[in-house]
Every structure is written in C-alpha cells, then in structure tokens.
C-alpha positions as CSV (number, residue, x, y, z in Angstrom):
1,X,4.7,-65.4,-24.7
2,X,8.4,-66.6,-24.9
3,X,11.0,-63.7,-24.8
4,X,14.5,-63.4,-26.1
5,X,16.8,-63.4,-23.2
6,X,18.6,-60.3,-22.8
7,X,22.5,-61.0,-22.7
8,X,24.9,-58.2,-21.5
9,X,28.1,-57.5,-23.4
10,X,30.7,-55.9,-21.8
11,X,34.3,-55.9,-22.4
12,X,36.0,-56.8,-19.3
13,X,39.8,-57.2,-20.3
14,X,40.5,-53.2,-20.6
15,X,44.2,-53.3,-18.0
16,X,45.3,-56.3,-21.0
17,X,44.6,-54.0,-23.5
18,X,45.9,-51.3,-21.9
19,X,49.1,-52.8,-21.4
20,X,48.8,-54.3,-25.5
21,X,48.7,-50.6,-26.3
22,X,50.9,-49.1,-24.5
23,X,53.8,-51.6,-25.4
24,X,53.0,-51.8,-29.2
25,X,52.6,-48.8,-29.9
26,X,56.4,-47.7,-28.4
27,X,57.5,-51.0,-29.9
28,X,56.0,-50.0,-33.5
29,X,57.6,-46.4,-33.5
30,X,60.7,-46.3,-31.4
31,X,62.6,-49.2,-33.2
32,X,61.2,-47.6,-36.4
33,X,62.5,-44.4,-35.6
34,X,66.0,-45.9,-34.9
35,X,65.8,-48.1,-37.9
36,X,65.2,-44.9,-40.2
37,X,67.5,-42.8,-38.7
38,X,70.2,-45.1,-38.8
39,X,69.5,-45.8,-42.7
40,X,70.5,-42.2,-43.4
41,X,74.4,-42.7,-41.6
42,X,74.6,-46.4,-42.3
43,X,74.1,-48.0,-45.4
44,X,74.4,-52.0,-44.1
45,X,71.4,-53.2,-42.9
46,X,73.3,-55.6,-40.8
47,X,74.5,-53.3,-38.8
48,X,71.0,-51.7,-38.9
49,X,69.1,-54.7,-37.3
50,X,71.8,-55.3,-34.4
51,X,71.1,-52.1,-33.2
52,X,67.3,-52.4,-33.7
53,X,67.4,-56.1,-31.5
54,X,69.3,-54.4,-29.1
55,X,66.8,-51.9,-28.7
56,X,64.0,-54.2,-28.4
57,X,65.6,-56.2,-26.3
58,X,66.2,-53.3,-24.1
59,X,63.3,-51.2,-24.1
60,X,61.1,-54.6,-23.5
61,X,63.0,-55.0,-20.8
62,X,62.2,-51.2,-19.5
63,X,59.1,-51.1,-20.4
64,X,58.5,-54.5,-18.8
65,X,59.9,-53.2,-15.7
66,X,58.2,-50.0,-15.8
67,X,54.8,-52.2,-15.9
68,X,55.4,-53.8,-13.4
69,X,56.7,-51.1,-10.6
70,X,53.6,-49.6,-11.8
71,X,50.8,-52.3,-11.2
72,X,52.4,-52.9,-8.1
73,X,52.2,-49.4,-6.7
74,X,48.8,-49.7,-7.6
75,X,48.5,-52.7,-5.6
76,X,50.4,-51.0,-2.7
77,X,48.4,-47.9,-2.5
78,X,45.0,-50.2,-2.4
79,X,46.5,-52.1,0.5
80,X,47.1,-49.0,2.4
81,X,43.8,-47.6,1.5
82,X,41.9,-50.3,2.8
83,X,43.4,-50.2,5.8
84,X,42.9,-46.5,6.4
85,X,39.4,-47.1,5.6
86,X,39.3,-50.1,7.9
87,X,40.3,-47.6,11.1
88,X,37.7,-45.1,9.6
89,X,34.7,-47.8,10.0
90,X,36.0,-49.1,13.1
91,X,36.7,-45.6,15.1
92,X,34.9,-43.5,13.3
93,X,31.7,-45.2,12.1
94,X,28.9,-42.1,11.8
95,X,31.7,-40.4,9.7
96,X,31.7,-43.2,7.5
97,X,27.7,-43.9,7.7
98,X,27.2,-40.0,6.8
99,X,29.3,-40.1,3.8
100,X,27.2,-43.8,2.7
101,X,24.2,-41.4,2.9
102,X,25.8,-38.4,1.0
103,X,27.3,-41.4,-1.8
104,X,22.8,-42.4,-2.3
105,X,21.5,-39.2,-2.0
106,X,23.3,-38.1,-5.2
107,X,21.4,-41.4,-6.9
108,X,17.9,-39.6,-5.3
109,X,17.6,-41.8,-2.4
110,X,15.8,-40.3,0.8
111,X,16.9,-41.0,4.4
112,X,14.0,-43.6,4.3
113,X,15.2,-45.6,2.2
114,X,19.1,-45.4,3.0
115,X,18.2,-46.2,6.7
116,X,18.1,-50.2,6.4
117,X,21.1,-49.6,4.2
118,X,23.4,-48.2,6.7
119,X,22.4,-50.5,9.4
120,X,23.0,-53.6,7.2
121,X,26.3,-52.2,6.8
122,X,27.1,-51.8,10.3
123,X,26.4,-56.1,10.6
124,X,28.9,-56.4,7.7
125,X,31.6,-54.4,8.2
126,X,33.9,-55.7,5.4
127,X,31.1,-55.0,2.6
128,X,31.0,-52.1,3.9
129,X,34.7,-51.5,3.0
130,X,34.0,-52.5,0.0
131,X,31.4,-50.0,-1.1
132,X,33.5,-46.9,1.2
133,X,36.8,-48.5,-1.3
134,X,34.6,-48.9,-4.7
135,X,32.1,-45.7,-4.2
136,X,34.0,-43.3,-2.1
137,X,37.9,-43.6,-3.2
138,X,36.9,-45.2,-7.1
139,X,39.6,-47.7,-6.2
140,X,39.0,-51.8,-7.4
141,X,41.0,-54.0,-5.8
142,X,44.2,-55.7,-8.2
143,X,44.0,-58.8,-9.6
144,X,46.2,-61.6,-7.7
145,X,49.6,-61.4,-10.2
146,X,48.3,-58.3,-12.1
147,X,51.9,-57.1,-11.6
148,X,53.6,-59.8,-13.7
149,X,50.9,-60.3,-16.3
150,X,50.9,-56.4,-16.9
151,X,55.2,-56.5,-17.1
152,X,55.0,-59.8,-18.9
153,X,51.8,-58.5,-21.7
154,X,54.1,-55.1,-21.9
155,X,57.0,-56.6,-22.6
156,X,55.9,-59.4,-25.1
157,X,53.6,-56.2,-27.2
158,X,57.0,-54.2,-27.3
159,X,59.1,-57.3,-28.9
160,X,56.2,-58.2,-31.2
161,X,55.9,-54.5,-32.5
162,X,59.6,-54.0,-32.5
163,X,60.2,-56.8,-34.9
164,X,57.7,-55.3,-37.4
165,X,59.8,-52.6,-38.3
166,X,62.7,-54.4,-38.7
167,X,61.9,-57.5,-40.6
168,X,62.3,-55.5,-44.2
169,X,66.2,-55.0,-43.3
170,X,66.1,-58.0,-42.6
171,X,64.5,-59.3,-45.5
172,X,66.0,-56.6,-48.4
173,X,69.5,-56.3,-49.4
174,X,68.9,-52.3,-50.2
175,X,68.5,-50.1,-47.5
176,X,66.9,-47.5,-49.2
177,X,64.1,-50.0,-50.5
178,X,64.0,-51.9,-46.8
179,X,63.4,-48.1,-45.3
180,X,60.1,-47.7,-47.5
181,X,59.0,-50.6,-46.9
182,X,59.9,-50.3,-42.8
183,X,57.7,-47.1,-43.0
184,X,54.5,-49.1,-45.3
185,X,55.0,-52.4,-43.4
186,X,54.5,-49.7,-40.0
187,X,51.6,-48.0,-40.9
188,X,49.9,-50.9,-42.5
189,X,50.4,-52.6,-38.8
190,X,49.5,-49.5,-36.5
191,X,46.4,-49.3,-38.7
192,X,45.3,-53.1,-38.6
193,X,46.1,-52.3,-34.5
194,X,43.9,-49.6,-34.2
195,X,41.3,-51.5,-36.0
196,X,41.5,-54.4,-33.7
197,X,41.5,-52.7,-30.9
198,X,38.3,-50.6,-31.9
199,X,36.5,-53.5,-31.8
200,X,37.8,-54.9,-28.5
201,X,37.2,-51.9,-26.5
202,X,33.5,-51.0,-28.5
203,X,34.7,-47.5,-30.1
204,X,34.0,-47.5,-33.6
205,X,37.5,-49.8,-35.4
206,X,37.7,-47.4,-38.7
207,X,37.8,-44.2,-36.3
208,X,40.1,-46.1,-33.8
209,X,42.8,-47.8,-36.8
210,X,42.8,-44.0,-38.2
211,X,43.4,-42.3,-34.7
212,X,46.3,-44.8,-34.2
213,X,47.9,-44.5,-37.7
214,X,47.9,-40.6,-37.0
215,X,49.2,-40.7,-33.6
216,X,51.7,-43.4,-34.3
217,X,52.7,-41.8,-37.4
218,X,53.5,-38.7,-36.0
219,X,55.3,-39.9,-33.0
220,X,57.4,-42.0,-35.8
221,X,58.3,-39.5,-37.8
222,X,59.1,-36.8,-34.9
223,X,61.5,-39.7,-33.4
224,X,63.0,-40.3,-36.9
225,X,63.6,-36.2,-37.2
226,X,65.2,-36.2,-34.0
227,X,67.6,-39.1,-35.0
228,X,68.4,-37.8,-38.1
229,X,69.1,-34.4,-36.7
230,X,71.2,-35.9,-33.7
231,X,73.0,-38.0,-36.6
C-alpha cells in the first residue's frame, strides 16, 4: 500500500532572523522617536530628516558593530571551549566517558546499552567532542562568516526600518500631518513585521504582529516622551 512520505519542516534560519529583529525593530522606533520629538521644537521637516539620516546612518553603523563584536565572541568562546574539552578527553577520558553516561541515562538508557556507545567514542575522539560540545556545554559551532553576515543583516534591518519613519517628512510639506502619518505609517509596518515573522519562526503571525505592535509601540512612545521632555 503506497504511503505519503513524511517531510520534516523546520525553520533553520533563526540567528537571520534574529539579527532581522533586533535591528528593525530599534530602526522602526528610535528614528521614530527622534523624528517626533523633534516635530514638537522644529517645525521644518528638512531639518527633521537630516537629523533622522544621521541617526540611521549612525546607529546602523553601531548596531552593525555591536553585531558583529558579538558573533565573534561567540565564535571565540566556542574555540576556547573546544579546546578545553579537547584536554578533558585526552587527560581525563573516564571523567568525560562518566558524564557521556550521566548525558543517556537522563534519556532512560541503562549501562547496557551505553557500553558500545562509550567505547565507539573512545575510536573517535573528535565525535566525541562533538557530542561533550553539543550535549554537555549546549554550544553549536558558528557558521564560517557568521560575524559579518550577522553585522551586515543588523545593519541593513536598521537602515530599512529607519527610513520608514521618515519617508512622510519627507514626502509632506506639514509637519504636523507628516508626524501622524510617521506614527500610522510605524505601526502599520511593526505590525506587517510581526506578522511575517510569526510565520517564519512557526508562532502563530496574528499573535506575533500584535505582540510586536505593542512592544514597539510602547518603546516608541516612551523614547518620544523622553525626547519631548529632554526638549
């Protein structure tokens, strides 16, 4: 009797994502916040969107850079992992076979069955490693360039959000009317973000667009009190 063939879904692009999130969402509200706070001191939107590029420009940059330092102390603290674990195989091996054994018991496994498990391990030494770095420290090793993807994906996320924001005073003479429509043109996008990224990352999109409008919002508004209050 044919079958259907069973096909495994899984979303496998989570750091991208993360790094999606983390610079458009600051690129949606902090320019936002700047734009709006501005609009109450400042009535030329000229003026208004120079200082809002200049703050893209430089919190790209920042956040960029902060992206990167990040992903590559990652990286780093892998490295020097590894090689601790390396030393703890190599001088210390029934250590290191006794806490395999610990890692399967907790799955059920009796000493029977983890036996030919440890001594395959003992023949492969760099598998074994693997499993001590995967199982024991929950560490994965970084993708090759993960450092300048994550800087570049922050970076680019931040300018695209930023630019949301400040395309009505860009587009509208009034700075009153480009302000409304700043704050619609904002929500409308961290809502149709939210959405999107529900249905990357498998959480349900309505819950995750309203979760992201809220927070977003919020952060928004509590920036744009602060700047009005400073101003």
């Amino acid at each position: 009797m044919p079958q259907t063939p069973h096909i495994e879904r899984h979303f496998t692009a989570s750091e991208f994502v993360r790094d999606t999130v983390i610079g458009m969402s600051d690129g949606l509200t902090v320019p936002f916040a700047l734009a709006a706070g501005l609009s109450g001191a400042v009535q030329a939107n000229s003026i208004i969107v120079t200082a809002g590029l200049a703050e893209v420009a430089a919190g790209s940059i920042a956040m960029g850079l902060g992206g990167f330092l990040a992903a590559r102390s990652e990286a780093e603290h892998y490295v020097a992992e590894r090689r601790r674990e390396q030393l703890e195989v190599e001088h210390l091996p029934e250590i290191e076979l006794e806490e395999v054994s610990e890692i399967f018991r907790k799955y059920g496994l009796t000493d029977e069955a983890i036996a030919p498990i440890l001594s395959a391990f003992r023949a492969n030494p760099e598998e074994w490693v693997d499993f001590m770095m995967r199982y024991e420290l929950g560490l994965e090793e970084p993708e090759p360039g993960r450092a300048l993807a994550s800087a570049g994906t922050i970076a680019g996320a931040y300018i695209a959000g930023g630019l949301i924001p400040l395309a009505p005073y860009m587009l509208l003479e009034q700075t009153s009317s480009a302000q409304l429509a700043s704050a619609v043109v904002t929500l409308s996008a961290l809502f149709a973000f939210g959405y999107v990224k529900g249905q990357f990352t498998g959480s349900r999109p309505l819950r995750s667009a309203l979760q992201t409008t809220w927070i977003g919002g919020i952060a928004a508004l509590a920036a744009y009190l602060i700047a009005r209050a400073i101003g």
